[in-house]
TORPATI-48097 format. One record per residue (C-alpha): x, y, z; residue in one letter. Coordinates in steps of 0.2 Angstrom, whole numbers, padded with zeros to 4 digits. Example, Ala and Ser with C-alpha at 12.3 -4.5 7.8 and 13.67 -1.06 7.14 Angstrom:
BEGIN
c1/c2/c3/residuo
0062/-0022/0039/a
0068/-0005/0036/s
//
This chain:
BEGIN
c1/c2/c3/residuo
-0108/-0075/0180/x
-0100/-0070/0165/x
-0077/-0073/0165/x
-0068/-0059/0163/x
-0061/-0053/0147/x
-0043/-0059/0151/x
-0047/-0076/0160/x
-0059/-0081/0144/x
-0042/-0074/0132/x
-0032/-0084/0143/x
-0041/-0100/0143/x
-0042/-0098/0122/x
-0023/-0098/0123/x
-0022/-0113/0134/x
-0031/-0122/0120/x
-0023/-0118/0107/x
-0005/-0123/0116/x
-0013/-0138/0121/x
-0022/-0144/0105/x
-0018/-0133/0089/x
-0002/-0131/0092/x
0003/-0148/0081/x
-0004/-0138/0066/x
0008/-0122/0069/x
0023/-0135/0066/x
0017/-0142/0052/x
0013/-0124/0043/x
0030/-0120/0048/x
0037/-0135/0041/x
0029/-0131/0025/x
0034/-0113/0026/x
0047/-0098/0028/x
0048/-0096/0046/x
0058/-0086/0060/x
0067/-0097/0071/x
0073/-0088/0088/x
0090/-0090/0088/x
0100/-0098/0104/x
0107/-0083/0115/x
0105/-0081/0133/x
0092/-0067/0141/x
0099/-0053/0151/x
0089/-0058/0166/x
0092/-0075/0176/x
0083/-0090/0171/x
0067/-0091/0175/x
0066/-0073/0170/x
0047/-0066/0174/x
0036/-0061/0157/x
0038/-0044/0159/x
0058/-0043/0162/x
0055/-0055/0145/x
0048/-0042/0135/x
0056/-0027/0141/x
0074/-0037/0136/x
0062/-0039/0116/x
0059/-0023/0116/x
0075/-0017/0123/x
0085/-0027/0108/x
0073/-0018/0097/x
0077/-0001/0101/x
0096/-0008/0098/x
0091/-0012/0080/x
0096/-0031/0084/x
0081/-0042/0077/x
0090/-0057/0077/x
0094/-0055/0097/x
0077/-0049/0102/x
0068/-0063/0090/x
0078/-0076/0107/x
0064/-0068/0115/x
0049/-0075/0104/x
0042/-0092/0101/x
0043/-0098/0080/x
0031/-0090/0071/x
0023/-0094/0054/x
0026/-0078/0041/x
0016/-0085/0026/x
0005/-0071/0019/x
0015/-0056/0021/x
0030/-0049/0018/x
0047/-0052/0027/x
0056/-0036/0021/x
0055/-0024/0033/x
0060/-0036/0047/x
0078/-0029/0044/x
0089/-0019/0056/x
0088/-0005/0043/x
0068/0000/0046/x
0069/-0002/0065/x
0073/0014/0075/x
0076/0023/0092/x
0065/0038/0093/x
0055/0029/0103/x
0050/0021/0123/x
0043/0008/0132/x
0033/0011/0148/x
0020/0003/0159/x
0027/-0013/0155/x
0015/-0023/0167/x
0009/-0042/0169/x
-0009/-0044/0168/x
-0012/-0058/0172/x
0001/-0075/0174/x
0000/-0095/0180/x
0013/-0108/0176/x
0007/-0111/0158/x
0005/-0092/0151/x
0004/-0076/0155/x
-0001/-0057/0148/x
0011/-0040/0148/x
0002/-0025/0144/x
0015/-0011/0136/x
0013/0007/0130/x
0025/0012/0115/x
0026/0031/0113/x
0038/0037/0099/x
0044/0055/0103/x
0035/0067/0094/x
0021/0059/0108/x
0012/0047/0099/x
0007/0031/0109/x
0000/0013/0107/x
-0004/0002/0120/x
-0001/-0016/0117/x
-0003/-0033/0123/x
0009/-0049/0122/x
0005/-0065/0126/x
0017/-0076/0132/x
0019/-0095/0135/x
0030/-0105/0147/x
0045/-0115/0139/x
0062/-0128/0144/x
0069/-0109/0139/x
0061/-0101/0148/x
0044/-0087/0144/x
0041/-0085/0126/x
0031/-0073/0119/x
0019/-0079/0106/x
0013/-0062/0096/x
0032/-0054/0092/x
0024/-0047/0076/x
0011/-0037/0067/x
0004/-0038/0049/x
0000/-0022/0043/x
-0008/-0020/0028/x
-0005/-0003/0016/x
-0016/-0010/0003/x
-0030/0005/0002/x
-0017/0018/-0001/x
-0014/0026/-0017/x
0004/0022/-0015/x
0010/0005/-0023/x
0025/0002/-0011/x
0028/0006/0008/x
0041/0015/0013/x
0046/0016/0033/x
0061/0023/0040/x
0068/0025/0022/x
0066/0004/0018/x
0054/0004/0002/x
0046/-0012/-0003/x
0034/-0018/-0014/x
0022/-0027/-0004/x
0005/-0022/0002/x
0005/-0034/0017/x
0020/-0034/0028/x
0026/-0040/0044/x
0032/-0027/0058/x
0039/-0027/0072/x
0034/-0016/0086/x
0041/0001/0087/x
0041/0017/0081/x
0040/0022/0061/x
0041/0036/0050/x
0030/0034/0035/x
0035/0040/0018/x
0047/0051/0022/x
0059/0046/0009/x
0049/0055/-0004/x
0048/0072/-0010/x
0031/0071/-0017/x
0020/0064/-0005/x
0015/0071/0013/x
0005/0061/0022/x
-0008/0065/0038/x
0001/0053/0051/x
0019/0051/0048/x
0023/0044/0065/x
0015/0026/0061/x
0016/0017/0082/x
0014/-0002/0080/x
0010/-0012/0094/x
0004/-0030/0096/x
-0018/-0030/0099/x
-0024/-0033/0114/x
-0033/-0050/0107/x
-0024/-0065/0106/x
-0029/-0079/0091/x
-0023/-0090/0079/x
-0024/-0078/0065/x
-0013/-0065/0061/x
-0014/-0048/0070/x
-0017/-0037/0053/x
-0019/-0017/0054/x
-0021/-0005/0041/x
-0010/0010/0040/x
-0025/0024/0033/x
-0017/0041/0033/x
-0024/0057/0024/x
-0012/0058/0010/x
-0008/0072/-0002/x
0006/0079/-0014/x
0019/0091/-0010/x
0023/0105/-0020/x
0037/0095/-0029/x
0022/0082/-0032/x
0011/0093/-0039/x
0024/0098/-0053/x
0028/0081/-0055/x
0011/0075/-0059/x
0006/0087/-0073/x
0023/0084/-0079/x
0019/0066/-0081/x
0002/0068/-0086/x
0008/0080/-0099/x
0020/0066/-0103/x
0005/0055/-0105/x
-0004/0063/-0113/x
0010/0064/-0128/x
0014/0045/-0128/x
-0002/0043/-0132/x
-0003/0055/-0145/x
0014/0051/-0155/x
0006/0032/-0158/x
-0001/0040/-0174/x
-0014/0029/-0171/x
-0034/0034/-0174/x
-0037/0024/-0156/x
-0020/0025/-0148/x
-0019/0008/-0137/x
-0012/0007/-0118/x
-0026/0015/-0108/x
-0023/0032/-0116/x
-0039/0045/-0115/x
-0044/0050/-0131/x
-0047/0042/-0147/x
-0053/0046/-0166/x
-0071/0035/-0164/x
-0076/0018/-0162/x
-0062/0008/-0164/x
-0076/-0010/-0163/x
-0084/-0002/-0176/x
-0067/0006/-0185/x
-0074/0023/-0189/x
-0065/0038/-0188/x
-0080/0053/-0184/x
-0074/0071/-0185/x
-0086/0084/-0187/x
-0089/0085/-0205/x
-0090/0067/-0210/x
-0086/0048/-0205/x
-0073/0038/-0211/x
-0064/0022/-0212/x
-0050/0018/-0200/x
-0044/0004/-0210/x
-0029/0012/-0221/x
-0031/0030/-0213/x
-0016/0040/-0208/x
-0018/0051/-0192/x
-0009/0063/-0183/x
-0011/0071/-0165/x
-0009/0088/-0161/x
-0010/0093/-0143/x
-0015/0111/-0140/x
-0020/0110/-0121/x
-0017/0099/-0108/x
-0030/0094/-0098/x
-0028/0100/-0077/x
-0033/0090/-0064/x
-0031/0089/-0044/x
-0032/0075/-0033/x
-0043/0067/-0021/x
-0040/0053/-0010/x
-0050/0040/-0014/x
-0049/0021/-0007/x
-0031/0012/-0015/x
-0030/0027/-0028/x
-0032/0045/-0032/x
-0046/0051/-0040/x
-0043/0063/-0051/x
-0053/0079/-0054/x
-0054/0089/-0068/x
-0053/0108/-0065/x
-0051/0113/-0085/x
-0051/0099/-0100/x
-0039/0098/-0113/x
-0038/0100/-0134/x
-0031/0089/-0147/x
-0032/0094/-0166/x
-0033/0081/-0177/x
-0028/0076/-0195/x
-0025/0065/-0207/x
-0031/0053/-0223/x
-0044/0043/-0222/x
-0060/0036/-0236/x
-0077/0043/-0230/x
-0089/0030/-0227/x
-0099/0025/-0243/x
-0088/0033/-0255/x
-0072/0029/-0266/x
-0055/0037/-0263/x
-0047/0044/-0249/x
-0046/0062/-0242/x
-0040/0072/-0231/x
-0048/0076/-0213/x
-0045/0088/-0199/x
-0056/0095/-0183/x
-0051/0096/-0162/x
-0059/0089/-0148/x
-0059/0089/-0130/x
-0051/0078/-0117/x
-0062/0077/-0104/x
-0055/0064/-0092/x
-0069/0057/-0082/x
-0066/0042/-0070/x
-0046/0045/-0070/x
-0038/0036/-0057/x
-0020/0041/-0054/x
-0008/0029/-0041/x
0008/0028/-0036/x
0016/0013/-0041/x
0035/0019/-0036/x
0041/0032/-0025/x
0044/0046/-0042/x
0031/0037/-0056/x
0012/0040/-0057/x
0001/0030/-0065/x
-0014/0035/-0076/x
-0029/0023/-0077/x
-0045/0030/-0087/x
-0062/0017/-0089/x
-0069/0021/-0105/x
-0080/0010/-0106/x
-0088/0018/-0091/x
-0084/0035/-0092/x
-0086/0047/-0109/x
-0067/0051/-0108/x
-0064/0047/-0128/x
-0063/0061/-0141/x
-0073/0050/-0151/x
-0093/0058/-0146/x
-0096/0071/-0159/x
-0105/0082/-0150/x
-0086/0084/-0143/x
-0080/0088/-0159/x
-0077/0107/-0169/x
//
């Protein structure tokens, strides 16, 4: 006969109190950690596992991590980041309900909860708690989420903004990105809620809404891409370095190719003209944008140079077209895009001269 889901979960638990949890204390001896802080629970000593983690959640929604972290055993946070476990990203908007224990013996017990923020959206969660001198503990306060897969380079909840792909959260309701002008994203309302597994390893989500630009973002990317586009251009430089599109030729080979000759690139003086910008739109593509040309761009070309196999300098001049394949566009801060092109991959030079007139 096979044990039932929660009995099998609860019997995993009871080993890892009784036998791994000498190696949680020693990773927390080598590493940041939260420390539940000594204040007294609202309920009565022995409070019951679920008056245990409606008093958590209840701090919570007070924006009081510190009070409802008296709640949680010590926890190991190596691997993620700690910087949105402030009072300033928690929030209010929204409820616990069906805060119910599962399943409970003297050694640990189970609470199922359902968070619902209060635009309607819900998560059902599961805490596992384990019996202490203090009282119930619950073991799984926290959840990693990772944002990793976005095109963003930062995350940004309840108008905190870090860095950091992986992060630590604590349960609750989140708005997602609503600090920025530029992006709109599919699921703003981000519900976290701890899984309904319990194990040593770290309870890890991934936050993967539909994203796209507003308006303002759209405007704010050809303005930067224009802006791009000219950096690279004002180098003066036949192959203009820092991942910039176009260049005069092969600059292993350092050979300028226009249209009506080749030349040296050694000594040669050259300057960019833009004539067109390219235009591009956006598709969401896994940790990036993927950007879609909709009509290329034209740069005019000039300058000195020797033609190959001859003696003496002379003046050059021809266009060509910026085709931008395999452009990747991120977001590494909230206002700033970022322009990515492989050329060795993708025929996004101006050098080819069947690109040249």
């Amino acid at each position: 006969m096979t044990a039932p889901a929660d009995a099998t979960a609860t019997h995993r638990l009871r080993r890892w109190l009784g036998g791994a949890a000498g190696l949680v204390v020693l990773v927390l001896l080598a590493a940041s950690a939260i420390q539940r802080p000594a204040v007294p629970l609202a309920h009565a000593e022995p409070a019951s596992p679920s008056a245990v983690v409606w008093n958590y959640l209840a701090a919570l929604r007070a924006g009081d991590p510190e009070t409802a972290l008296g709640y949680a055993d010590s926890i190991s946070l190596l691997g993620a980041s700690q910087d949105l476990l402030v009072p300033a990203a928690l929030s209010d908007d929204w409820t616990a309900s069906r805060v119910v224990a599962r399943q409970q013996d003297d050694q640990t017990a189970i609470v199922d909860v359902t968070i619902t923020a209060t635009d309607g959206t819900a998560q059902q969660g599961r805490f596992w708690l384990a019996a202490s001198d203090g009282g119930w503990r619950i073991l799984n306060p926290l959840v990693q989420v990772n944002f990793g897969r976005l095109p963003m380079g930062f995350v940004e909840l309840n108008g905190v903004t870090t860095e950091a792909e992986l992060v630590w959260l604590f349960p609750g309701a989140y708005h997602a990105y609503g600090a920025s002008d530029l992006l709109r994203v599919g699921a703003p309302t981000y519900v976290v809620a701890p899984a309904a597994t319990f194990d040593l390893q770290p309870d890890v989500r991934y936050y993967l809404p539909t994203v796209e630009l507003t308006e303002a973002g759209v405007a704010a990317l050809h303005d930067q891409l224009r802006d791009w586009i000219d950096g690279c251009a004002a180098t003066g430089e036949p192959f203009p370095a820092g991942n910039c599109p176009f260049g005069a030729g092969s600059a292993e080979e350092g050979t300028i190719y226009v249209l009506d000759g080749w030349y040296d690139a050694n000594g040669a003086t050259v300057s960019w003209q833009v004539v067109t910008y390219p235009q591009v739109r956006l598709a969401q593509a896994d940790h990036a944008f993927a950007g879609q040309l909709m009509v290329p761009g034209e740069l005019r070309i000039s300058g000195t140079a020797r033609p190959l196999y001859e003696d003496g300098p002379e003046q050059f001049a021809s266009r060509c077209t910026v085709w931008l394949r395999d452009l990747s566009i991120t977001m590494p801060e909230p206002d700033r895009f970022r322009f990515d092109v492989d050329l060795d991959r993708a025929d996004t030079a101006c050098g080819s001269a069947q690109f040249w007139h």
